[in-house]
N, C-alpha and C positions, 0 to 999 in steps of 0.2 A: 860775590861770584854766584851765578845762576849754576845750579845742580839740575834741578827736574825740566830737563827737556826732552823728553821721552814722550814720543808719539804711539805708543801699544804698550799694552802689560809685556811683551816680550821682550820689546827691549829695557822695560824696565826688570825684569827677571834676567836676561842678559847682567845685562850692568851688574847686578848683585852678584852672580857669577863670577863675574871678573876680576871687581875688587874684593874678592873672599867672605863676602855677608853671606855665608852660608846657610845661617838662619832663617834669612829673608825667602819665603817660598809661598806662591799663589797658587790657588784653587781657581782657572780660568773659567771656567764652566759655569753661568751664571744661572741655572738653574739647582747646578748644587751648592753653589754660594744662597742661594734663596734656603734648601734646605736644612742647612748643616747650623747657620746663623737661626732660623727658626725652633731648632729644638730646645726642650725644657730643660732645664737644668735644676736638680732638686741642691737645696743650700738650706742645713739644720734642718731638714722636715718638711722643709717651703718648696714647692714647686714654684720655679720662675719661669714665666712661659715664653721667653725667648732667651738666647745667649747674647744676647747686642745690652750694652751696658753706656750709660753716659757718664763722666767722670765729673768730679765734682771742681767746676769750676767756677772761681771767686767772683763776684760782678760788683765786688765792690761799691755797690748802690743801696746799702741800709742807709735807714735814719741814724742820726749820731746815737740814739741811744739803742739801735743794736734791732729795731723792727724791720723788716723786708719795706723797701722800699717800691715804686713803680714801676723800676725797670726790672725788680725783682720779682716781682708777678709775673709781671712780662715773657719774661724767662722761664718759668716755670709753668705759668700756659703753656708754651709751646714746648719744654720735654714732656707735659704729661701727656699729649695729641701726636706726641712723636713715632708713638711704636715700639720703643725701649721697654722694657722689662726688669730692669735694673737701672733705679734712678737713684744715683749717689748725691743726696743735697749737698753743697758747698761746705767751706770750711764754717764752723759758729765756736765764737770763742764761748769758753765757762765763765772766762771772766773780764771787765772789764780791760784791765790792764793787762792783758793776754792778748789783746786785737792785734793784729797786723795791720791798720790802719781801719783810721775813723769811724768806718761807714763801713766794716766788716760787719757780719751780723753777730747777735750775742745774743744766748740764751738766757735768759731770768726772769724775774715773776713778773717781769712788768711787757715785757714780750711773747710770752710762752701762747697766749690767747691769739696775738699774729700771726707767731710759727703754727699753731692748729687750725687755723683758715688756711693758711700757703697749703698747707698737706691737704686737707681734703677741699679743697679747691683741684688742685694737682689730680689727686684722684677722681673726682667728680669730670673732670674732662676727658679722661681716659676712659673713664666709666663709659661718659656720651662716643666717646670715638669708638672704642672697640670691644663694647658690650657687658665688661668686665674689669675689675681691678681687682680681683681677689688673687691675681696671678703678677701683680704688681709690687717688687719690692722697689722698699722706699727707705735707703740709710743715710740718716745725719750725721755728718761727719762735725766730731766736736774736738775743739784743737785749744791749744795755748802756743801761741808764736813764739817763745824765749827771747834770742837774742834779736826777732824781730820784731818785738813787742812796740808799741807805741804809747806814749809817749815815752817812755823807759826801760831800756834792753833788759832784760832779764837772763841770765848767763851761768848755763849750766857747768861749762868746761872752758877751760883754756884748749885754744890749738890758736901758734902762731900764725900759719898762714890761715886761718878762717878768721883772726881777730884782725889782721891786716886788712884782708878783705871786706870786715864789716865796718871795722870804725872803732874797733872795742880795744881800748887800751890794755897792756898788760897788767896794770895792778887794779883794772876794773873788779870788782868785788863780785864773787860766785853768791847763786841765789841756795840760804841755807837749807842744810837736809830738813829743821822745819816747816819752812817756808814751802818746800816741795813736797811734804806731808799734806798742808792744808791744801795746795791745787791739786793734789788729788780727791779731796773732797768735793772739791768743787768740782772737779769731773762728773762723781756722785752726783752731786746735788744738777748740775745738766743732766746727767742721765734721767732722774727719775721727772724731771720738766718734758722730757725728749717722749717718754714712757706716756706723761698726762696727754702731750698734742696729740699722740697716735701713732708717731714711727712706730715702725715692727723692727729698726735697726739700728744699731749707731755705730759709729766707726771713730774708734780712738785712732785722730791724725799720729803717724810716727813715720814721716818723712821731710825731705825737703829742705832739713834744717833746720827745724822748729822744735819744741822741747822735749818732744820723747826719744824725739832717734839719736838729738846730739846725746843724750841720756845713754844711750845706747852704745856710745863711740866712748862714753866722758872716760877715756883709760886710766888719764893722771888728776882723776878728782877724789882728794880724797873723799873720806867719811862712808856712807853705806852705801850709797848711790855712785860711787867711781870705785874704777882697779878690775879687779873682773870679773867676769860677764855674768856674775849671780847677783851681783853690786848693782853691775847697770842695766839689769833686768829687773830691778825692785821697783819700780818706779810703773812700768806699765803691770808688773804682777798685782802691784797694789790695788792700782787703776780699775783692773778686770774684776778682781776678787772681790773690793769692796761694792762694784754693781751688781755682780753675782752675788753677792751677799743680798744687798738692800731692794733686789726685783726678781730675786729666781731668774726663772725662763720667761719672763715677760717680753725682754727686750733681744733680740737676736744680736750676738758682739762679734763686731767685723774689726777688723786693724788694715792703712793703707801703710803698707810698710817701706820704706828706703831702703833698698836692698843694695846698695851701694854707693856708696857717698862721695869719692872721688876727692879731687883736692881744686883748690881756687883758682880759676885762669884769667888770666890779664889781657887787655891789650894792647900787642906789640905795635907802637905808632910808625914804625919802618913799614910794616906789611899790612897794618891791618886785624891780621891774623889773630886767635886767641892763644896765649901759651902758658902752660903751668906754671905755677909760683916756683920757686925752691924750696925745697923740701929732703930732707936726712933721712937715708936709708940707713937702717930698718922705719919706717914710718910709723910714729910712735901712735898714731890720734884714727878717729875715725871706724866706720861701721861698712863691713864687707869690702873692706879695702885690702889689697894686698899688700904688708908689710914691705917684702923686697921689689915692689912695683906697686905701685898705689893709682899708675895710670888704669891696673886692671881690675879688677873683683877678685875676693876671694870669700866663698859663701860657705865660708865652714861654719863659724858663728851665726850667719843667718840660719840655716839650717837646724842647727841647736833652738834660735829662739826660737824658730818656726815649730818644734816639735813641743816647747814648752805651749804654746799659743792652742797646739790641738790641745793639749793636757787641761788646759784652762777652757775649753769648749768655745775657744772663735771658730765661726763657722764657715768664713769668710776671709780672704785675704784679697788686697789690691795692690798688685806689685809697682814698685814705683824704684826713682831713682835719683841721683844730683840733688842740684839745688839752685833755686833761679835765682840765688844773691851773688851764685859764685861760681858758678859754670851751666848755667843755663842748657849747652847743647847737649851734656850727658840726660837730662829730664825729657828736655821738647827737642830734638833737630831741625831745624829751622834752615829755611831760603834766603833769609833775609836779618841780619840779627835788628834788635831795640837801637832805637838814636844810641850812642855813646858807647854801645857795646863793640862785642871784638867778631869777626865775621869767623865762620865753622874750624877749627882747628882740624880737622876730617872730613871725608865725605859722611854726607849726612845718614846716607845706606849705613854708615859701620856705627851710626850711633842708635838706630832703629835695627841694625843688629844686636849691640851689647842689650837694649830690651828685651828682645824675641829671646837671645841667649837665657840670662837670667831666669827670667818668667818659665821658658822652656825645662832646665834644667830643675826647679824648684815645684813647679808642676809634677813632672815624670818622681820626684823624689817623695811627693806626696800627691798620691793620684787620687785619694779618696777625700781632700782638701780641696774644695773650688777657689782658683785664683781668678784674676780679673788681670787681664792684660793691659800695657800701656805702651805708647811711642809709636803712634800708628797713623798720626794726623798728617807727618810728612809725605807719605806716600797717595797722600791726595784720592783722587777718586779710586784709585789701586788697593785703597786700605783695606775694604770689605774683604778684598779677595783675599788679602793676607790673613786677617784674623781667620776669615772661615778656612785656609790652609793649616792655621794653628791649631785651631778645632777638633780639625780633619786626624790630625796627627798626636790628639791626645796633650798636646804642647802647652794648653790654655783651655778654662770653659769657658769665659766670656771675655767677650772680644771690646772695648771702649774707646769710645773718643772723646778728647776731652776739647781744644781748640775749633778741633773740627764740627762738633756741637753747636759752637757760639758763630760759626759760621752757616752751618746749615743744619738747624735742627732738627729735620725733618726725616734725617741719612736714614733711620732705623727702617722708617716707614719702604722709603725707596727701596733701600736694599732689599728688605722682604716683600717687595711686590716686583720688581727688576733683575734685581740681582747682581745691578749694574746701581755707579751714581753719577749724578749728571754734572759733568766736569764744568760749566759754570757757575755753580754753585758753591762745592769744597774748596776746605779752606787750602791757602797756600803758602802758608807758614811766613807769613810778611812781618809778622811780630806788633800790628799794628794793637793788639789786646795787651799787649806788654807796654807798650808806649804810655796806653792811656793811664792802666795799673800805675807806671811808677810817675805818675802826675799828680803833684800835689799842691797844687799854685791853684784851689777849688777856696769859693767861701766853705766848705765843710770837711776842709782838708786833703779830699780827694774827689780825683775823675772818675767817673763808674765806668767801667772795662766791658769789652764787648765787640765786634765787628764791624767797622768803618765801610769795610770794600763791599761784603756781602749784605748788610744792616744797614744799608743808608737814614733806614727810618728813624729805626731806634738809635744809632751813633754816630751818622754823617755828622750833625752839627756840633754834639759834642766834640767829636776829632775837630772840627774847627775853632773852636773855645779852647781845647785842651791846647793846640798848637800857637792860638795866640798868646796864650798864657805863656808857654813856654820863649816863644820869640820875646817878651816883654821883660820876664825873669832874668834871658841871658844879659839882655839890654841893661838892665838895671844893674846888674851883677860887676858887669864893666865901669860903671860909674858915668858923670857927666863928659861930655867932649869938652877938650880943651877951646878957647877960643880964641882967635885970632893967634896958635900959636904957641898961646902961653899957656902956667899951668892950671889945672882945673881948680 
């Protein structure tokens, strides 16, 4: 179903009106859109010299063994030439078996000398662009996928409807509180890799489903690390503490946090449509979920972690949400959902609202904490205006895009010479980056991710390879035609 047919910011600020996205509010004036997105934003001592922020997204185009690969450059030329201010590098696993697939990147001794080129490469063209990089933050975000791990789920918590959803059988075996000791060393040991290349930043990933935040929900795990919330806060407390132990203040510690998890949705083959699993009230599982509704948030527990995190000297927060294995449109809103998936269970307005909410709310509760905004790609060319609305209103310091990046890299530039961005350009939430991601019919196991519609260059043919691969898979999957009749 097409949602964005909105010919003016007005009537797309109408519409939000009507269906009660209350949240949703533009700054139309594109000369204070130019201002408001322009100003510095100080984070831990660091002047950043704009509020526009690119979010770190995956391009799944490493060498198998974890080095930035070409289209990986690629990419990273074009945010450092961009205009941003705030460049979040991608996810990089600690460890091998921590990847989210193949061709994720991964820090260690045999890459760290790549990842120190990508960085000042990055900054060496921002340098040449706009005179300076000394006002350029640059955070690594370094992750361990858990139950998305590849080749071997790795599984903090039981929750029925999320092991339904993933694959993971009930008496799949929890990864032990040892075991979870030693990947946090290995967080350690990326961090001080992360410290050699030159980042000023890193961001311990704890969203989306991946191992810190489900860490963070694990209610009914036993041992140190489950039951409550001192339990499943040990885990990133350890995280932070042993960097701060082993770098001082060398490294700036940022966290992109899941501030609400939500439950698994399906799709219904009658409508289309996506609908939640079943699920028992009181809702035992999960991180900022609301027990007696679990369709809603409830950020009491964020809040608490959030105060522990200032205590721990993060300086930095990037608010996030969902999860793209199991409800996709609470994270991104989308026009158009991936092959196989379930079309918007909502208008997309109320799911780019439950964002603005969030963010907004957890902003105003700590105003001297800079957060970084997300769910803003769906509003297309409209987006700038909203971030610099949130800006405007205290609600948010820096405003990100994250799909919207991998379609038009250049938004930052635009918007701070404009004020305006050039509607054929932005992205349109077609999900065609999502397609490619969950392609894995590659000699290296996976498609590298990226923009079909807007990127012809760098992904036209890839989407053509990725799509025949797929058409071949299904083909094959059905087995041979019977012939003349009889059986195959």
């Amino acid at each position: 179903m097409k949602h964005f047919t909105y010919k003016s910011l007005q009537e797309l600020a109408s519409e939000a009106e009507r269906i009660g996205a209350q949240h949703v509010r533009f700054e139309p004036d594109p000369e204070k859109v130019r201002s408001i997105l322009a100003r510095p934003v100080m984070v831990g001592g660091f002047r950043v010299g704009n509020a526009i922020a690119i979010h770190p997204m995956e391009g799944c185009d490493g060498d198998p063994d974890g080095k930035p690969g070409e289209l990986t450059w690629r990419r990273y030329d074009r945010y450092g030439r961009s205009g941003a201010k705030l460049l979040w590098f991608e996810a990089t696993a600690v460890r091998q078996d921590g990847r989210a697939n193949p061709r994720q990147l991964w820090i260690h001794s045999g890459t760290v000398s790549e990842m120190t080129r990508l960085l000042e490469h990055t900054r060496q063209v921002h340098r040449e662009t706009y005179g300076t990089a000394d006002d350029l933050l640059e955070v690594l975000q370094l992750t361990h996928s858990g139950r998305q791990s590849v080749p071997r789920k790795i599984v903090p918590s039981h929750n029925p409807c999320v092991d339904a959803k993933t694959g993971v059988p009930d008496d799949y075996p929890l990864v032990s509180d040892d075991v979870l000791e030693r990947i946090e060393d290995d967080f350690v040991a990326a961090a001080r890799l992360a410290c050699r290349a030159g980042f000023r930043a890193i961001d311990i990933k704890a969203t989306h489903g991946y191992l810190a935040v489900e860490l963070l929900g694990a209610r009914n795990r036993p041992g140190r690390y489950g039951g409550p919330l001192e339990n499943r806060l040990r885990f990133l407390r350890n995280v932070l503490g042993k960097i701060r132990g082993a770098l001082g203040d060398r490294l700036m510690l940022c966290v992109r946090l899941g501030c609400y998890d939500g439950v698994p949705y399906y799709l219904d083959p009658a409508t289309g449509g996506g609908v939640p699993c079943r699920y028992e009230i009181p809702y035992p599982h999960g991180f900022g979920v609301d027990p007696c509704d679990p369709l809603r948030e409830d950020l009491t527990e964020v809040k608490r972690v959030i105060e522990q995190l200032r205590g721990w000297r993060v300086a930095l927060l990037n608010v996030s949400a969902g999860s793209p294995y199991y409800n996709p449109h609470i994270g991104r809103p989308f026009e158009k959902p991936d092959e196989g998936n379930y079309e918007q269970p909502e208008h997309p307005l109320l799911g780019v609202d439950r964002h603005f909410r969030i963010a907004g709310e957890l902003q105003q509760t700590f105003p001297e904490l800079p957060l970084v905004g997300t769910g803003y790609s769906w509003l297309q060319k409209y987006s700038i205006h909203a971030g610099a609305a949130n800006i405007a209103a205290s609600r948010i310091r820096f405003f990100g895009l994250g799909r919207g990046s991998l379609a038009h890299p250049n938004f930052p530039r635009e918007a701070l010479e404009r004020g305006e961005l050039d509607e054929r350009k932005v992205c349109k939430t077609l999900t065609f980056c999502t397609f490619l991601m969950r392609q894995k019919n590659h000699p290296l196991g996976q498609f590298p991710c990226g923009c079909p519609p807007f990127d012809k260059e760098g992904y036209g043919q890839i989407m053509k390879e990725a799509a025949a691969a797929r058409r071949t898979a299904a083909r094959m999957s059905k087995g041979p035609r019977p012939v003349n009749g009889g059986a195959a």
